[in-house]
NUTIFI-824213 format. One line per field, with one value per residue: residue number from 1; y, x, z of N, C-alpha, C, CB in turn. Coordinates in pm, 1 decimal, always signed. Glycine has a CB too. Layout:
N
num <- c(NUM:...)
nnorth <- c(Y:...)
neast <- c(X:...)
nup <- c(Z:...)
canorth <- c(Y:...)
caeast <- c(X:...)
caup <- c(Z:...)
cnorth <- c(Y:...)
ceast <- c(X:...)
cup <- c(Z:...)
cbnorth <- c(Y:...)
cbeast <- c(X:...)
cbup <- c(Z:...)
// end
This chain:
69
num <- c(1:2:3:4:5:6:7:8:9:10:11:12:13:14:15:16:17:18:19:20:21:22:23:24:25:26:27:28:29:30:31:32:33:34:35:36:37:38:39:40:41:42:43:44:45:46:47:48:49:50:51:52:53:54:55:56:57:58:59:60:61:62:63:64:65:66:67:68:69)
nnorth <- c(+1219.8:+982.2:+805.9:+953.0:+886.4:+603.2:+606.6:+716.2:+498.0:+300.0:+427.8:+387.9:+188.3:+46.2:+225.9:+112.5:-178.4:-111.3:-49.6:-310.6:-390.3:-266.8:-307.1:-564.3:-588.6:-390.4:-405.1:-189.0:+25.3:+252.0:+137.4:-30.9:+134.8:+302.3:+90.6:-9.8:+277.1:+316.5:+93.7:+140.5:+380.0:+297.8:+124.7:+264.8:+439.2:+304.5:+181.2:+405.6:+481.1:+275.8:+332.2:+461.0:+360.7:+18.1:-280.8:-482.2:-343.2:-145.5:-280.0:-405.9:-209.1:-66.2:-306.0:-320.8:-117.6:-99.6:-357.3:-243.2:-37.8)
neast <- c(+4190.6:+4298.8:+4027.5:+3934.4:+4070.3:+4042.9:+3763.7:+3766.3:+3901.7:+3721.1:+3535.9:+3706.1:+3715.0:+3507.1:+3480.3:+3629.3:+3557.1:+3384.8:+3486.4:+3599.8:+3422.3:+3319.5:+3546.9:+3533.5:+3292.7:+3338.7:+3577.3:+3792.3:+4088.8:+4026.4:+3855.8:+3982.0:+4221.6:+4043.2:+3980.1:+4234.5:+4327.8:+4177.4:+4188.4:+4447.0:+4452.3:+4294.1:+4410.0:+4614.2:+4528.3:+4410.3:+4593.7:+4732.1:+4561.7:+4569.0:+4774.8:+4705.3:+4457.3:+4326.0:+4384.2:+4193.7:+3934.2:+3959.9:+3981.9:+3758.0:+3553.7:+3610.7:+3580.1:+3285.0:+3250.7:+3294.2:+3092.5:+2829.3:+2827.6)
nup <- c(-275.3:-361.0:-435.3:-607.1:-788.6:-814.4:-848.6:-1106.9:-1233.5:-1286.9:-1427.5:-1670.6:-1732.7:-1785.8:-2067.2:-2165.5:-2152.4:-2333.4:-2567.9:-2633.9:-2677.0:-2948.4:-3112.4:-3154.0:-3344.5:-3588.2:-3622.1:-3643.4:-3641.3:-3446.8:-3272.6:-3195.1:-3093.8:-2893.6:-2702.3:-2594.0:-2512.2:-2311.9:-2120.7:-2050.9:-1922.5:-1723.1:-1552.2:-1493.2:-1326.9:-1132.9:-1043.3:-896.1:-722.8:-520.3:-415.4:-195.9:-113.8:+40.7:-129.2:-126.8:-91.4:-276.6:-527.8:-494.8:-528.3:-758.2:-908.7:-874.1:-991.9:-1229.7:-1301.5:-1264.4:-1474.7)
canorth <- c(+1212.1:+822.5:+802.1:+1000.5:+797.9:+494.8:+621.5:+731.2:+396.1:+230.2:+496.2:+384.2:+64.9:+51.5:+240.3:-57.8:-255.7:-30.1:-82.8:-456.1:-445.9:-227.5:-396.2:-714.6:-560.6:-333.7:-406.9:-51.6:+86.9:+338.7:+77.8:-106.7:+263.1:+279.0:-3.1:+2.5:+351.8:+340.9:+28.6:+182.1:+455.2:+256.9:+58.3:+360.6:+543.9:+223.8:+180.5:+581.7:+486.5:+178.1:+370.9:+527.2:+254.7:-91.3:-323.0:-510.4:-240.8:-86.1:-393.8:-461.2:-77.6:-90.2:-446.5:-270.3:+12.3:-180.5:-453.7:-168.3:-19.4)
caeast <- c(+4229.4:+4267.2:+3895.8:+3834.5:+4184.5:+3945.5:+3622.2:+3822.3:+3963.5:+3631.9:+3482.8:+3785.8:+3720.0:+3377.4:+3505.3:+3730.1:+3468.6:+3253.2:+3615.4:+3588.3:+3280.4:+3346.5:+3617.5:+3443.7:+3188.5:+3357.8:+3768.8:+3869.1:+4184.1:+3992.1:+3805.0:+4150.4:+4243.6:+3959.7:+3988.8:+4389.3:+4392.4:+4073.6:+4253.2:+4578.6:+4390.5:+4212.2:+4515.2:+4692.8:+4442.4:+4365.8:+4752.6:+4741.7:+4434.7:+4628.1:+4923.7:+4717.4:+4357.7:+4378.2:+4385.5:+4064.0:+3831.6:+3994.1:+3923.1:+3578.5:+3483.4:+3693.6:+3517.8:+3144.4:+3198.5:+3268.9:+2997.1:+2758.9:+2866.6)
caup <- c(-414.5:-416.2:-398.0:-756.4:-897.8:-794.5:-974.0:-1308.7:-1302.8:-1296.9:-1576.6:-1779.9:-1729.6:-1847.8:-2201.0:-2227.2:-2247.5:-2475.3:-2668.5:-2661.9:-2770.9:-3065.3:-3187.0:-3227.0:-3448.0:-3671.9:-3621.4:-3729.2:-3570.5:-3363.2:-3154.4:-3098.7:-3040.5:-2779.3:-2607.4:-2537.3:-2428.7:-2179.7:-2021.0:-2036.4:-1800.7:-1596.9:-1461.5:-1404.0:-1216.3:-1034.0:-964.6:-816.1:-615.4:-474.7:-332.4:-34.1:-58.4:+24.2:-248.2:-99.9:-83.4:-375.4:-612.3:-508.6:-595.8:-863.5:-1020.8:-888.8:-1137.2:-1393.8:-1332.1:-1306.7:-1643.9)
cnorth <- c(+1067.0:+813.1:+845.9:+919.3:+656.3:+518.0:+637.7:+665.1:+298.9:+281.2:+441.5:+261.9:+19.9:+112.6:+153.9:-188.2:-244.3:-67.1:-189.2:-484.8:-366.9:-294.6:-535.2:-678.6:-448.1:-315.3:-310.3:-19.4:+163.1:+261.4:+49.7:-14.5:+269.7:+216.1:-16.5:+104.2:+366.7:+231.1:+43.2:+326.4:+425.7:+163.4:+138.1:+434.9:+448.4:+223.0:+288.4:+551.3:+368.7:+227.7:+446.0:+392.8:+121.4:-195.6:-438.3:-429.7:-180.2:-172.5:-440.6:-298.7:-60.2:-145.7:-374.2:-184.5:-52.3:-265.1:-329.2:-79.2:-51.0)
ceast <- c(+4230.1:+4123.7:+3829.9:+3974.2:+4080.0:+3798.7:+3673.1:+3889.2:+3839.7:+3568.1:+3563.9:+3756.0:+3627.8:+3398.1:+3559.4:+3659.8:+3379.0:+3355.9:+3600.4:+3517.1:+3274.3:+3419.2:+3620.4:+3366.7:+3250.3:+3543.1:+3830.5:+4002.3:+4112.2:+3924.2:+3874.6:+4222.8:+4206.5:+4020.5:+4158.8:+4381.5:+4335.5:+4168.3:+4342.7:+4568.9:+4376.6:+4299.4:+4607.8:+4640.4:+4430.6:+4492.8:+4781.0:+4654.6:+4519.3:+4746.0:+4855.7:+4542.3:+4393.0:+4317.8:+4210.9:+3936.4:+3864.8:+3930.3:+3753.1:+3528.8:+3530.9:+3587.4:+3392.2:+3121.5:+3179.1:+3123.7:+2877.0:+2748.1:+2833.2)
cup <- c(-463.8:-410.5:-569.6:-858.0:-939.2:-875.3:-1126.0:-1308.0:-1348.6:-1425.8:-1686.7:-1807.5:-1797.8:-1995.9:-2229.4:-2323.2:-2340.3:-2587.1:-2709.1:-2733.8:-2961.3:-3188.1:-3206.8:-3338.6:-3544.8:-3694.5:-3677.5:-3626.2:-3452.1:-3260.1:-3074.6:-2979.6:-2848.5:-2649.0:-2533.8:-2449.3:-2284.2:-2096.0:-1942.9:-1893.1:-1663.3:-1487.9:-1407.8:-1294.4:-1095.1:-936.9:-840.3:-697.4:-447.6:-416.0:-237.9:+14.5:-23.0:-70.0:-224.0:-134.2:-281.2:-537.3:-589.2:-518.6:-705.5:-1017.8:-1012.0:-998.7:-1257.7:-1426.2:-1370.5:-1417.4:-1715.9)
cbnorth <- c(+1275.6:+689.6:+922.1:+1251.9:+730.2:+483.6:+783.9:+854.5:+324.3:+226.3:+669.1:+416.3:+18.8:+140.9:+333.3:-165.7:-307.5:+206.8:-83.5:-530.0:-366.3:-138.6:-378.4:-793.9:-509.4:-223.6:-523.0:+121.7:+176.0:+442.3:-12.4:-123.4:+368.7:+196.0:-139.2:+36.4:+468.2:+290.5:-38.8:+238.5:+474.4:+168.3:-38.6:+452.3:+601.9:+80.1:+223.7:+745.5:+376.2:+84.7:+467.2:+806.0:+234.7:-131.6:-405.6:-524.1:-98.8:-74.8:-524.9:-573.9:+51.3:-213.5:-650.7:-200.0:+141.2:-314.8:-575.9:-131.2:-41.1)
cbeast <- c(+4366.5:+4335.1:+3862.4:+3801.0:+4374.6:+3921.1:+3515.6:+3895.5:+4077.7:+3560.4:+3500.2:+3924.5:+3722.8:+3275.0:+3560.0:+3777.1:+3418.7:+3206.4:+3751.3:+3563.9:+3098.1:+3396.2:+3706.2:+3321.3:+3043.8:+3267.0:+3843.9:+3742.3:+4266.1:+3919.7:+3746.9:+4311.2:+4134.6:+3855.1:+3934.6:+4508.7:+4404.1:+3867.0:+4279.7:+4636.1:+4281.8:+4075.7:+4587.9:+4743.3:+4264.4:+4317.2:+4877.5:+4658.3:+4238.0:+4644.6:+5060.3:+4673.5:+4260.8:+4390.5:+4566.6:+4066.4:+3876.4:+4153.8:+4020.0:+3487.1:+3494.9:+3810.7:+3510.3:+3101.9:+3325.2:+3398.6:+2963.9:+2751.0:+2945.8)
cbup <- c(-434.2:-318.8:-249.1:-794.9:-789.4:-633.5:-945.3:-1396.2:-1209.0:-1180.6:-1586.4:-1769.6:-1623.2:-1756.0:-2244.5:-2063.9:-2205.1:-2475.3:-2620.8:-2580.6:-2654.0:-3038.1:-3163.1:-3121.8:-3376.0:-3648.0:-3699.2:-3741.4:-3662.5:-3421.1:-3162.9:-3230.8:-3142.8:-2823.7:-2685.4:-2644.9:-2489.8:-2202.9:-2046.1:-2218.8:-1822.6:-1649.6:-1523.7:-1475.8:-1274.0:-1090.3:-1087.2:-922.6:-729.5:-564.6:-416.8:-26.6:-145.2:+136.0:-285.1:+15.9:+84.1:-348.8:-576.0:-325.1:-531.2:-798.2:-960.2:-774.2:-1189.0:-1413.6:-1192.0:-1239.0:-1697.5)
// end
């Protein structure tokens, strides 16, 4: 189960930055929206993943999803 906490923190992670990027170019509430809640995800899921992976491994699959994103 830590293993798919760890992938749907990385997916979230990657809307974050689709968020970021939104709300540079059109500053509406809903990007801001966006971008808060995907983060707000992706640190929790990561957090969940992090109570049975170790934070090494966990962070460099973690950062890969994202980079690849």
């Amino acid at each position: 189960m830590a293993w798919i906490f760890l992938i749907l923190a990385g997916c979230f992670e990657v809307i974050g930055v689709i968020g970021m990027n939104r709300a540079t170019k059109y500053k509406n509430v809903q990007s801001y929206m966006m971008l808060f809640i995907a983060f707000l995800f992706s640190f929790t899921f990561l957090n969940l993943a992090l109570k049975t992976l170790p934070i090494g491994l966990s962070y460099a699959v973690w950062t890969g999803i994202g980079t690849i994103g």
